[in-house]
C-alpha positions in Angstrom: 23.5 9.0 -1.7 21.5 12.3 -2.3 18.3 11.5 -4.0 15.9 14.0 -3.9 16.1 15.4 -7.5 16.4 12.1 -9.2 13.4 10.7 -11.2 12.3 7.3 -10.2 13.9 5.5 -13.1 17.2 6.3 -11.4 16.0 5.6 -7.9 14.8 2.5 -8.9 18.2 1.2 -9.3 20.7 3.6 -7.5 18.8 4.6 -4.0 19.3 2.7 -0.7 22.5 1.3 -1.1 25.9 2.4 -2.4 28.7 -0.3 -2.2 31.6 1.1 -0.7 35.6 0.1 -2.6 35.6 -3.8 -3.0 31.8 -4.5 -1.6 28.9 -6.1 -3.2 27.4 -4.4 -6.0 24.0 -5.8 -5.4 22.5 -5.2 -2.3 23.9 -8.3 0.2 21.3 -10.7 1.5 22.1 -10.9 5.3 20.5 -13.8 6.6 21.5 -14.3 9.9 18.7 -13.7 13.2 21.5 -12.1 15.4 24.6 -9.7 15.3 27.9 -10.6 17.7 29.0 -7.3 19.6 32.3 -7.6 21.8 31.0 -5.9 24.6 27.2 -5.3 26.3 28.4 -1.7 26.4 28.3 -1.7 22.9 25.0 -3.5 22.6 23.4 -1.9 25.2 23.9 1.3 23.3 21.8 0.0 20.5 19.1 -1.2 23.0 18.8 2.4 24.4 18.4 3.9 20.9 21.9 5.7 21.1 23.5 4.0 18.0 22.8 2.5 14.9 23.2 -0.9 14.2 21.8 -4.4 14.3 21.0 -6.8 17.3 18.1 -8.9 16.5 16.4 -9.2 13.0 13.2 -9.4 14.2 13.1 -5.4 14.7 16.1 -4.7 12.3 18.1 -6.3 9.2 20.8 -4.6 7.0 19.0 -6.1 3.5 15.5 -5.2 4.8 17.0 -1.3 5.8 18.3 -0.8 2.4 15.5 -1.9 0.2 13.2 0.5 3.1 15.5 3.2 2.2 14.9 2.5 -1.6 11.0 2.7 -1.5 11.3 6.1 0.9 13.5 7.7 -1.6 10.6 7.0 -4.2 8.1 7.9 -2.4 9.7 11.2 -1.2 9.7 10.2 2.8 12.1 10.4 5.6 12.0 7.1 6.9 10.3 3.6 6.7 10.0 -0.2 7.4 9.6 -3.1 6.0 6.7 -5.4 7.1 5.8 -9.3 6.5 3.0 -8.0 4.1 0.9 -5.2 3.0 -1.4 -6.1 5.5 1.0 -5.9 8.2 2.3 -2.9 7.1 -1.5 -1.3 7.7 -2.0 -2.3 10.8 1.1 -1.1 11.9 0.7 2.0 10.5 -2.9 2.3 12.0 -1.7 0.7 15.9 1.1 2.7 15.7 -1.1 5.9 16.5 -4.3 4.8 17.5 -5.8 2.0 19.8 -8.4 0.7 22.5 -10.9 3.9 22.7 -10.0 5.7 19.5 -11.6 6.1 16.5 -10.0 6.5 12.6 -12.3 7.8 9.1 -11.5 5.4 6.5 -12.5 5.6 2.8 -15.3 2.7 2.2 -13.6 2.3 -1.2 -10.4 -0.1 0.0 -9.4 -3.3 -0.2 -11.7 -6.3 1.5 -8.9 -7.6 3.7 -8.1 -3.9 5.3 -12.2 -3.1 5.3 -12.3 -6.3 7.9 -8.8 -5.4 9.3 -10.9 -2.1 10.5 -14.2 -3.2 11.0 -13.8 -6.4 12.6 -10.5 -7.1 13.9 -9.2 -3.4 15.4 -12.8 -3.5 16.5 -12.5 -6.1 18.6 -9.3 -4.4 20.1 -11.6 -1.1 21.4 -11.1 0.9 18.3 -13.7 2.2 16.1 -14.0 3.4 12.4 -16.4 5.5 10.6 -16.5 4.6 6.6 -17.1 7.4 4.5 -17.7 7.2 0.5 -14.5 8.5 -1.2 -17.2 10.7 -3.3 -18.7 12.8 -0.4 -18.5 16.2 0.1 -16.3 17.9 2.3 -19.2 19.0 4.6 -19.6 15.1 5.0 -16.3 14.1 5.4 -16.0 16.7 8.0 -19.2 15.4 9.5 -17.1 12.0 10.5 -14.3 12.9 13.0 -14.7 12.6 16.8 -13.3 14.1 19.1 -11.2 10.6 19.4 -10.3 10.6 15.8 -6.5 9.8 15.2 -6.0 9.0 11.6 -7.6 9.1 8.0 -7.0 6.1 5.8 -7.9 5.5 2.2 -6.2 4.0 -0.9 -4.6 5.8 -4.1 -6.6 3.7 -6.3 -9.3 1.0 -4.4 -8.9 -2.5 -4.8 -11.2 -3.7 -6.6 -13.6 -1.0 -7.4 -10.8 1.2 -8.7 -12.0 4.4 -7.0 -9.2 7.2 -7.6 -9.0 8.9 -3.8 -8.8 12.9 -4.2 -6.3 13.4 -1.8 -6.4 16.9 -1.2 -9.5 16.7 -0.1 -8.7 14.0 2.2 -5.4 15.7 3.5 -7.2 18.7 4.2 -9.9 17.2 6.2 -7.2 15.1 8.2 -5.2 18.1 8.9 -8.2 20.3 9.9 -9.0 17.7 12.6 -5.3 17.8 13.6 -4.5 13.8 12.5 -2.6 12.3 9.4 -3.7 11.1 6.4 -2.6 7.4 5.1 -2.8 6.4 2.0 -2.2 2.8 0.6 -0.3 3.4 -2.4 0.1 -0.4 -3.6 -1.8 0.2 -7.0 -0.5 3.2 -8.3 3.3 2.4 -7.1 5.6 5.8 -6.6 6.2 5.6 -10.3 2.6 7.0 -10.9 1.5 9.0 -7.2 3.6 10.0 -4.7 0.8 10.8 -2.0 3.4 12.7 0.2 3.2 15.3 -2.4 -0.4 15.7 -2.3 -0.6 16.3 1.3 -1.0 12.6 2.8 1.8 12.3 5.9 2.6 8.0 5.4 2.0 5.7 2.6 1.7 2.2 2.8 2.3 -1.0 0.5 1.6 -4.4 -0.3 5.6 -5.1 -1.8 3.9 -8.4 -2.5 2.0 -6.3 -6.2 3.8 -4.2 -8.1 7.0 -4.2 -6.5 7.7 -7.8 -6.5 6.1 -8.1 -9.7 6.7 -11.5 -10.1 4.7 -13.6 -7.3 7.8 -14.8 -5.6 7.8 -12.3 -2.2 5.5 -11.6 0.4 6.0 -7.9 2.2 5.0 -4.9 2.9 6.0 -1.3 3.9 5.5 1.6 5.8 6.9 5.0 4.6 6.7 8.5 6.6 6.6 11.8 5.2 8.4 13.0 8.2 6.3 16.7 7.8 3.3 15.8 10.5 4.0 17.5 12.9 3.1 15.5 16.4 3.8 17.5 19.2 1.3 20.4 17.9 -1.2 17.3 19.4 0.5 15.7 22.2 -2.9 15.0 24.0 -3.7 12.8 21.1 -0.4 11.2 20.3 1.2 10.5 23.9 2.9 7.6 22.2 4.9 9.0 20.2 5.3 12.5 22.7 5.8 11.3 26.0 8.2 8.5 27.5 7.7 5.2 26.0 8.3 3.2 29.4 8.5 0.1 27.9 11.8 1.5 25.9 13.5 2.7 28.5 11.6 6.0 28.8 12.7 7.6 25.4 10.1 9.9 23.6 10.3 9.5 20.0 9.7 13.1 18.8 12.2 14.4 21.0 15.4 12.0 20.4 14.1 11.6 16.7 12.4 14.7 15.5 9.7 14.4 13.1 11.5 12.9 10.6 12.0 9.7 12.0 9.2 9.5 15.2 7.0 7.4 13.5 8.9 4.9 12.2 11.6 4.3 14.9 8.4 4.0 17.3 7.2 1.6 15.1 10.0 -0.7 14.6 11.3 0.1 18.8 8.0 -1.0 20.1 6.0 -2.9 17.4 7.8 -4.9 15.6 9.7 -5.7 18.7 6.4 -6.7 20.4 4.5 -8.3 17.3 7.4 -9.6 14.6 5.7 -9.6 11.7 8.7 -8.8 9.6 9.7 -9.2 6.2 12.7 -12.1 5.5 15.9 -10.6 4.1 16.1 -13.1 0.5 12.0 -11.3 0.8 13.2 -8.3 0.3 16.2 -9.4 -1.9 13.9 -10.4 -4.2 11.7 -6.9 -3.6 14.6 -5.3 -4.8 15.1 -6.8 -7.4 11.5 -6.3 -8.3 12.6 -2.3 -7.9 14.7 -2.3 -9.8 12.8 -2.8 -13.2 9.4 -1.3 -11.4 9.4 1.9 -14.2 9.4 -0.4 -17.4 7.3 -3.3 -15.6 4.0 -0.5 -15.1 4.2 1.2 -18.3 3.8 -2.0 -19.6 1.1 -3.0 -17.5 -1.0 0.3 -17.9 -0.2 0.0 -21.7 -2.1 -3.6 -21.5 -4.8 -2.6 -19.7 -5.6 0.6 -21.5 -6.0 -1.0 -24.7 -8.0 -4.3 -22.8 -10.2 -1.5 -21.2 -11.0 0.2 -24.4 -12.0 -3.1 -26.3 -14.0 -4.2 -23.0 -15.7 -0.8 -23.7 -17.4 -2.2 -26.8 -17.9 -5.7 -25.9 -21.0 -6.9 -26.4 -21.2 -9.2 -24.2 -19.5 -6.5 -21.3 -21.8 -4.9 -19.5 -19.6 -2.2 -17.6 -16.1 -0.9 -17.3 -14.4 0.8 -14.8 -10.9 2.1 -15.7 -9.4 5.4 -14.8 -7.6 5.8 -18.0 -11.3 5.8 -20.0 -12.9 9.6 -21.0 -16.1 9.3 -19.4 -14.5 7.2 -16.3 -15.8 8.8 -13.3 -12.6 9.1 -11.7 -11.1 10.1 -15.4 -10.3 13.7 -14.2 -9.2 12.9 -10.7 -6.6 10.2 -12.2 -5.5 13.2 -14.9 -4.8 15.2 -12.0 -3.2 12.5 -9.5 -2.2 10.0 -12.1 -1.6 11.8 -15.2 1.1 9.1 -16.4 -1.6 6.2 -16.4 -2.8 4.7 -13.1 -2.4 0.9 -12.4 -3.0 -2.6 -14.7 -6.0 -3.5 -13.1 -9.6 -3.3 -15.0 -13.2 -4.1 -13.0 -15.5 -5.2 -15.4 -19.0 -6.8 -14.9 -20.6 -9.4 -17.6 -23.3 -9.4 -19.0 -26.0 -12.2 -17.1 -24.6 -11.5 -13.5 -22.7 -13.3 -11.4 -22.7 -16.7 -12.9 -22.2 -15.7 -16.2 -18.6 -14.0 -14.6 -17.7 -17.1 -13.3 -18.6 -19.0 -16.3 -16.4 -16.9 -18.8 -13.6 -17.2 -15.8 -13.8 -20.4 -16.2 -13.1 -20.5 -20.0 -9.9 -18.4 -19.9 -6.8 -19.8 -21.1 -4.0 -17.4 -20.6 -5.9 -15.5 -17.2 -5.5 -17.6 -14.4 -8.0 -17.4 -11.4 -5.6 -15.8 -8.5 -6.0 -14.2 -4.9 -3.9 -12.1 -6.6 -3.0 -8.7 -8.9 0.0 -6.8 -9.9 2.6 -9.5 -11.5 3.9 -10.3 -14.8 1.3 -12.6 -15.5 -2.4 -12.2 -16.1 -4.8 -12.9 -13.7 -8.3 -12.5 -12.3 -10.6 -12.7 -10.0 -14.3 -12.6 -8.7 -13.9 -10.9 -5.1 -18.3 -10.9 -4.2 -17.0 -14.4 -3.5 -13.6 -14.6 -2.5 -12.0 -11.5 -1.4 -14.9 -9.9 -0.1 -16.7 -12.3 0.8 -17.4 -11.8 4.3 -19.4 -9.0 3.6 -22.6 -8.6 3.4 -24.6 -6.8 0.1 -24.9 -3.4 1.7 -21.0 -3.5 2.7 -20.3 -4.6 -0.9 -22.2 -1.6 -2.4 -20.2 0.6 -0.1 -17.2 -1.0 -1.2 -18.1 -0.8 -5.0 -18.3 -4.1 -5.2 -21.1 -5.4 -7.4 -22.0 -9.3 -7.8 -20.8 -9.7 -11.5 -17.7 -7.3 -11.0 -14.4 -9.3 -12.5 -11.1 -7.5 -11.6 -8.4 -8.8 -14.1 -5.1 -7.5 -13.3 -3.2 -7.5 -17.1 -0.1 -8.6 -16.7 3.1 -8.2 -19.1 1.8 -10.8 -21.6 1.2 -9.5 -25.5 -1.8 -7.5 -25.2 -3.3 -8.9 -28.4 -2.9 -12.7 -27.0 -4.8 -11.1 -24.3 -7.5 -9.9 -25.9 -7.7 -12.7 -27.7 -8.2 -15.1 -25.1 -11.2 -12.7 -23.1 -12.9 -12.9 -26.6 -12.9 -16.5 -26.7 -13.9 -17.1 -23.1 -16.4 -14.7 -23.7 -18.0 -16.5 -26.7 -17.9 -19.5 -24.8 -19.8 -18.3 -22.1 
């Protein structure tokens, strides 16, 4: 199906997979681990990367491929992948490129679990990363590549602290340094940003938030813009330039262009090495998810922009962060990337610190306390002490994590039961 000038309402249910006479309308779960060929001619075709099909669905499944194709058509790539989780799909996206002895610029303002993915685990794998606040200058920014730099990471909108990433500025900096920018778009789903078109080269996502939307999936995604352009750098991408050895010699940019490099490397080589991929009913159920993603964030941005405003005035609140707020310091950058409204997620600090946070936490009745955000239900969290635990108070500042900060992701719930029940636990505490 040709989807470029669809709107993402459409894409949402029509892109990835068209039924041919007689087939399934909804997209077919394949679960099976293998695929019967009739002769090794045929198979070994596939194994040299001469034909499509399936062989093994540790690198490749038919279910996981369409629901892929679904979220690249939203997003406005030429390719992507489905990973076991959001997590997965950042690493990936990260190894794919860069390794023992290089060095990446990431955004300080990101999730906890991908700040330790770079400062902690890829460092113990020889590669190195320079944290820059998403707020500096563009002399700054500049002032953080190496000479081994390979890639610039940072989120749409941070998790928690709800930073809004200027990605222009970002792109431009990547680009002047000859490497890609990627952006974690989990937050802002392609309904609201679609970083491709602001200059970023691969988006990632944790399918487990939005695009679930219902706590039932784990997964994960990698998406390419397909527009990087590689070989202008082969000295710093030989992976993905020269013969891959360990694939029978191919070289990705040559047999696949530029619109399918990055992603055919990374599924060829590792996903085939590592295997963290996403189940097929997983990504039955991300469909599914898909298909009602437009209505689902409306709904949630809707909640949270009228929970934000009444926060604003509580007396009991002592800050909010919001994008959707006038006065919001990220309020102009989220009209400019997010003009539709940004995510359902509020960080909001109470009044007394952090135990009078987890106090009022405790009192909720509709809000559950979650490792979670992003589904149909209500839920919240206090990550100084749980998702970001592991660092220490100079990291959290850096991160924008203060000790009282409460990130409540509003779910689909009535927004006046919701307000309603923050009051009370608020009077209670």
């Amino acid at each position: 199906m040709k989807t470029p000038d669809l709107r993402p309402e459409t894409l949402c249910i029509q892109a990835g997979y068209t039924p041919g006479n007689g087939e399934p309308r909804q997209i077919p779960i394949i679960q099976s681990t293998t695929f019967r060929y009739e002769t090794s001619e045929a198979m070994g075709k596939l194994f040299d990367l001469e034909a499509d099909g399936y062989f093994y669905s540790r690198l490749q499944n038919p279910t996981c491929d369409h629901v892929a194709a679904k979220i690249a058509a939203l997003e406005g790539g030429t390719a992507a992948m489905l990973t076991g989780s959001g997590q997965a799909a950042n690493f990936m996206a990260m190894f794919n490129i860069a390794g023992c002895g290089d060095h990446i610029v990431s955004s300080a303002s990101i999730y906890g679990g991908s700040y330790n993915l770079f400062a902690v685990t890829m460092k113990r794998m020889g590669l190195s990363c320079t944290f820059v606040d998403p707020d500096c200058s563009a002399e700054e920014l500049n002032a953080a590549f190496r000479p081994n730099t390979k890639a610039v990471f940072g989120e749409t909108i941070a998790n928690p602290a709800l930073t809004v990433l200027d990605i222009e500025k970002f792109a431009a900096a990547a680009h002047a340094h000859g490497v890609p920018l990627i952006v974690d778009n989990t937050f802002a789903t392609p309904v609201n940003c679609r970083p491709l078109s602001w200059g970023a080269d691969i988006v990632t996502h944790s399918t487990t938030k939005y695009m679930d939307g219902h706590a039932a999936a784990l997964g994960g995604c990698i998406v390419d813009g397909g527009k990087f352009d590689w070989t202008k750098y082969p000295e710093k991408f030989p992976g993905l330039c020269t013969p891959d050895e360990s694939y029978h010699g191919v070289t990705y940019t040559e047999r696949f262009g530029l619109g399918g490099a990055f992603i055919t490397k990374a599924t060829a080589q590792l996903m085939r090495d590592l295997g963290a991929v996403q189940s097929p009913h997983n990504a039955f159920l991300t469909n599914l998810g898909l298909e009602s993603l437009p209505v689902r964030v409306r709904q949630h941005c809707a909640n949270a922009q009228r929970i934000a405003e009444h926060l604003q005035g509580h007396e009991k609140i002592a800050w909010v962060k919001y994008c959707g707020l006038p006065g919001d310091r990220y309020y102009e950058l989220a009209q400019k990337y997010l003009p539709n409204g940004s995510c359902g997620v509020i960080s909001f600090g109470v009044k007394g610190g952090r135990t009078a946070a987890e106090r009022f936490m405790s009192h909720l009745k509709l809000a559950s306390i979650e490792t979670h955000v992003a589904d149909a239900r209500t839920c919240c969290l206090h990550p100084a002490s749980t998702t970001h635990r592991q660092m220490n108070d100079s990291e959290l500042a850096a991160a924008g994590v203060s000790p009282d900060l409460v990130r409540l992701s509003c779910g689909l719930e009535n927004a006046d039961d919701l307000i309603a029940d923050l009051d009370q636990a608020l009077a209670a505490e």
